[in-house]
C-alpha positions as CSV (number, residue, x, y, z in Angstrom):
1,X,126.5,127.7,127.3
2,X,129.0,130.1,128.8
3,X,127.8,134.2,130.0
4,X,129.2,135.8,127.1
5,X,132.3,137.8,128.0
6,X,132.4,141.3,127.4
7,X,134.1,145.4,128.2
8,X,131.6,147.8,129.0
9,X,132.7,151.2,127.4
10,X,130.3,154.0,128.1
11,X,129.2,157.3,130.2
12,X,127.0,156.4,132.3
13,X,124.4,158.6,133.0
14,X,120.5,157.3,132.9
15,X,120.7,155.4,129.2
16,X,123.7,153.8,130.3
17,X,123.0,153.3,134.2
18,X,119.6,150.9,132.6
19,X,122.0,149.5,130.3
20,X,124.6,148.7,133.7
21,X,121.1,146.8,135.5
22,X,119.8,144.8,132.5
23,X,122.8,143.7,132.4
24,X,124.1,143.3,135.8
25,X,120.9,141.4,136.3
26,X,121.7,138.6,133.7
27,X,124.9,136.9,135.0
28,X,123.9,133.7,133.6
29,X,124.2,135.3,130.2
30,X,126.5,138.2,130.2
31,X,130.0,138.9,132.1
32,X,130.8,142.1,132.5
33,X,134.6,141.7,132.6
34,X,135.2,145.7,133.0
35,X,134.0,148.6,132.4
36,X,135.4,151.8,131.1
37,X,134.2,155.3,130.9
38,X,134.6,158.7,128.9
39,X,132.5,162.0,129.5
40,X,129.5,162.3,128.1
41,X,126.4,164.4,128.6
42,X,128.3,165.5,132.1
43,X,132.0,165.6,132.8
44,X,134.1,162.7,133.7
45,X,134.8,162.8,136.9
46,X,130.3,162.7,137.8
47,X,130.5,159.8,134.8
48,X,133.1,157.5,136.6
49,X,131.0,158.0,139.9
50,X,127.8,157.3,138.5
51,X,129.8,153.9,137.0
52,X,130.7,153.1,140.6
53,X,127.6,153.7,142.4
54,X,125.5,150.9,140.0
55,X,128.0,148.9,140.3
56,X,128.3,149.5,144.2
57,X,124.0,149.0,143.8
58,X,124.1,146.0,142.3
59,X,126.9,144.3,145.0
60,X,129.5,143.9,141.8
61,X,132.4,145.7,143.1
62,X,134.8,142.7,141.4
63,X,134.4,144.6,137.8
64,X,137.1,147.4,137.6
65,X,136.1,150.8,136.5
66,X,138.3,152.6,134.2
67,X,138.6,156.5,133.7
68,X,139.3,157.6,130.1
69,X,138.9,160.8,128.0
70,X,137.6,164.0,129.6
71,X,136.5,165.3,126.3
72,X,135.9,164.2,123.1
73,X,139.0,164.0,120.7
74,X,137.3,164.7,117.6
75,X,134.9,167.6,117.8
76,X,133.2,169.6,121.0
77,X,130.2,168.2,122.3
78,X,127.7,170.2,125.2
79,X,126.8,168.9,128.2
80,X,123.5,167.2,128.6
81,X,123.1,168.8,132.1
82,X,119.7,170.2,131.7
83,X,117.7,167.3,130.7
84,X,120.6,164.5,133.3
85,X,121.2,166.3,135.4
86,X,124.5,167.8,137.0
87,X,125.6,164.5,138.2
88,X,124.4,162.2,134.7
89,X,121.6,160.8,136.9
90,X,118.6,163.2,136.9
91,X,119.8,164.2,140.9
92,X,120.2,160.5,141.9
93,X,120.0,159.3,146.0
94,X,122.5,156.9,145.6
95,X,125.1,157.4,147.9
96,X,129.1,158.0,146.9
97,X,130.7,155.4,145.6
98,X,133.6,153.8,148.2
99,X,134.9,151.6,145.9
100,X,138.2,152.6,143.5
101,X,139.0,153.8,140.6
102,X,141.1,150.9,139.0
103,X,144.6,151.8,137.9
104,X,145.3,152.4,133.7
105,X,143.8,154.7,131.5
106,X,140.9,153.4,129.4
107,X,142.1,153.5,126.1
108,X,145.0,151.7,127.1
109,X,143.2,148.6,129.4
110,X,140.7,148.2,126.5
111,X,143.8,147.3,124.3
112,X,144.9,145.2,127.1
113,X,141.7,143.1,128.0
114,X,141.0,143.0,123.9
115,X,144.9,141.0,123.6
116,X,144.2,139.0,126.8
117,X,140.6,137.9,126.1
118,X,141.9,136.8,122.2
119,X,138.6,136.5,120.4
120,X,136.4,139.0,120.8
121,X,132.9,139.4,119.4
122,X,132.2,142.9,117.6
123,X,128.8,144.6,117.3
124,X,128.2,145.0,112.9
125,X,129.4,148.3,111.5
126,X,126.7,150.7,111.8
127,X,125.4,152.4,109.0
């Protein structure tokens, strides 16, 4: 059986950064094709870092990282700062990321990869 093929879209501070390891640490059984990233509990430009330096952790600089939103579209959201953080990671040591933003907006490569990869698995509708 094939690693199961998938887009990582998140805003990664310390939920998502355990979510990047597990994951990371399972190539066998998940491929982490991409990943793409919003702001969250901190602002984008600390979320798209904190995407970079896991990745950059865990020696998987192949998987582009994608910057998307810098706010929510639909209603205003606080920051999560006081409980993650300034930089999303409680005051992480890991160092800067080196490695590059990938060109393309979010939104529009999650389009992309979706038409390229063809059949795509989708989590149940939550209720």
């Amino acid at each position: 059986m094939s690693a199961l093929r998938f887009l990582y879209d998140c805003d990664p501070g310390a939920d998502d950064a355990l979510a990047m390891l597990l994951v990371l640490g399972r190539p066998d059984a998940l491929d982490m094709i991409a990943l793409t990233c919003v702001a969250g509990n901190v602002g984008l430009e600390p979320v798209v870092n904190n995407a970079r330096r896991i990745l950059e952790l865990c020696g998987r600089r192949d998987i582009p990282v994608y910057s998307g939103a810098a706010r929510s579209i639909m209603a205003s959201r606080g920051r999560a700062s006081i409980m993650h953080g300034a930089d999303g990671l409680a005051g992480s040591t890991l160092p800067f990321p080196t490695m590059p933003l990938a060109d393309g907006h979010a939104a529009n490569e999650i389009s992309r990869i979706a038409r390229e990869e063809g059949d795509c698995i989708s989590a149940p509708p939550v209720r």
